[in-house]
Phi, psi and omega in degrees: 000129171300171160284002186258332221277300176325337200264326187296311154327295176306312201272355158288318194298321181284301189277344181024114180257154182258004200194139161187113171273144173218094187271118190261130176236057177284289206309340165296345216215017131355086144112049176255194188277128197127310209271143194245136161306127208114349160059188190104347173282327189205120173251161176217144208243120161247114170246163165207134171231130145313325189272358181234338134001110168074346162307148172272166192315295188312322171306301172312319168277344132313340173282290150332314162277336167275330165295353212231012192277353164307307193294342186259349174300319203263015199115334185300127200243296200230171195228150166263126165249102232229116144253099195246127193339157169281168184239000000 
């Protein structure tokens, strides 16, 4: 499984999204801090949750970065986060 298919995964099991992107934008971010040959390093994530809902900017992302910390264990360096209403 990629690191992008993974990241989708986790954050469906936790969060059951009715909407979720998952982008890997390491070739954007090429010779920054982080950034690894092979990318997989800096993702951009657009969710909509029930589960994120009524939560503040900081909550949410902290809520995210903590389902993802295995993923940030394993290489992952920065994440761009988008949380836009449930449907």
């Amino acid at each position: 499984m990629s690191v992008r298919d993974d990241i989708e995964a986790k954050l469906t099991e936790i969060f059951a999204p009715s909407a979720i992107e998952v982008i890997d934008d390491s070739e954007r971010h090429h010779g920054h801090a982080g950034w690894r040959e092979g990318g997989n390093t800096h993702f951009r994530i657009i969710i909509a949750s029930e589960k994120l809902d009524g939560l503040s900017r900081i909550e949410q992302h902290r809520a995210i970065n903590a389902a993802l910390s295995d993923q940030f264990d394993a290489g992952l360096h920065a994440l761009a986060i988008k949380v836009t209403p449930s449907r």
